[in-house]
C-alpha positions in Angstrom: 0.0 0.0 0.0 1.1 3.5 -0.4 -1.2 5.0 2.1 1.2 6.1 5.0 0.2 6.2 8.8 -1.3 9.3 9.6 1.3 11.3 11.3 1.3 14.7 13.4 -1.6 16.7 13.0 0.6 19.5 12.4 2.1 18.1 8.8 -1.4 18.7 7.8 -0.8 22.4 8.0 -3.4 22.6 10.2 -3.2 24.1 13.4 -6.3 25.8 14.8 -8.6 23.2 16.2 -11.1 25.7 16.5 -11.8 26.9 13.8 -13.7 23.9 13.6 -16.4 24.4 15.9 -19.3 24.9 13.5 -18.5 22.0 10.4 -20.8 20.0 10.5 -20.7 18.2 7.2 -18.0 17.9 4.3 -18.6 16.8 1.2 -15.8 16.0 -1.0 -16.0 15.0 -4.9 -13.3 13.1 -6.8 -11.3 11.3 -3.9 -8.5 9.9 -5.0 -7.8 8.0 -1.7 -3.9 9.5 -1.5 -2.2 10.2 1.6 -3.0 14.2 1.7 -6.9 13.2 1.9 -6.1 11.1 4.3 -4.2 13.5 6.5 -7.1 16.2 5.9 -9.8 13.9 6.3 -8.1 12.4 9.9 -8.0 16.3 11.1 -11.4 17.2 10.6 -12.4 14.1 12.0 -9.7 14.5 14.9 -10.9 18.0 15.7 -14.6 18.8 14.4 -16.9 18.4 17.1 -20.3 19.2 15.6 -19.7 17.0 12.5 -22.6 14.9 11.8 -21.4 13.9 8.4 -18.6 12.9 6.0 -19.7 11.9 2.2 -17.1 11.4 0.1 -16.7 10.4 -3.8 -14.5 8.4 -4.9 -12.7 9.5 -8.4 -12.4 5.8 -9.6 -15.2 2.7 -8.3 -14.7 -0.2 -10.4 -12.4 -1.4 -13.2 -9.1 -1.5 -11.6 -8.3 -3.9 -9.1 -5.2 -1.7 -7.4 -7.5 1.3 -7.1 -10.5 -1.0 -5.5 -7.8 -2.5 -3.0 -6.4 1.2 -2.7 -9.7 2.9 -2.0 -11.0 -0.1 0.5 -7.6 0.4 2.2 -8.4 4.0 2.1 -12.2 3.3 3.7 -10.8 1.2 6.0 -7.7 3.7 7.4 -10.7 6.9 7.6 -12.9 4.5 9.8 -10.2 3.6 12.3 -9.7 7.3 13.1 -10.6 8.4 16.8 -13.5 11.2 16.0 -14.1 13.8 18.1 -18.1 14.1 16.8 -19.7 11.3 18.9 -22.4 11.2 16.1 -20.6 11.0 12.6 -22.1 9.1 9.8 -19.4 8.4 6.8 -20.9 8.0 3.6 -19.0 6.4 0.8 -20.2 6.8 -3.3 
């Protein structure tokens, strides 16, 4: 896999928890399931405290068996991450 653990927080370029207070949904087109989402993605969830939901499309769904088994990896990786919303709902397309 080339997905890397997600490291500091602060890699991310993101430093301001709370600026976060308010998001309470993201919606992301054309996810590529790279290691940048996955640091951005693992912040918000991380830090957001009001987020109640996370949909996210995927650039490529079918064909290509290295992108399927990236992308699940990629699924799999986001779902593991501690989340600071106690009521988050991740939605996959």
């Amino acid at each position: 896999s080339n997905l890397t653990d997600v490291g500091d927080d602060r890699e991310a370029g993101l430093s301001s928890p709370g600026m976060l207070s308010h998001l309470k949904y993201v919606d992301i087109v054309e996810v590529d399931g790279c290691d940048a989402e996955l640091k951005l993605l693992s912040f918000l969830l991380k830090h957001a405290m009001v987020l109640a939901k996370v949909a996210l499309s995927f650039r490529f769904t079918c064909c290509l068996p290295d992108i399927e088994r990236q992308v699940e990896q990629f699924k799999k990786k986001l779902r593991a991450v501690p989340t600071a919303s106690s009521s988050i709902e991740l939605v996959f397309n």
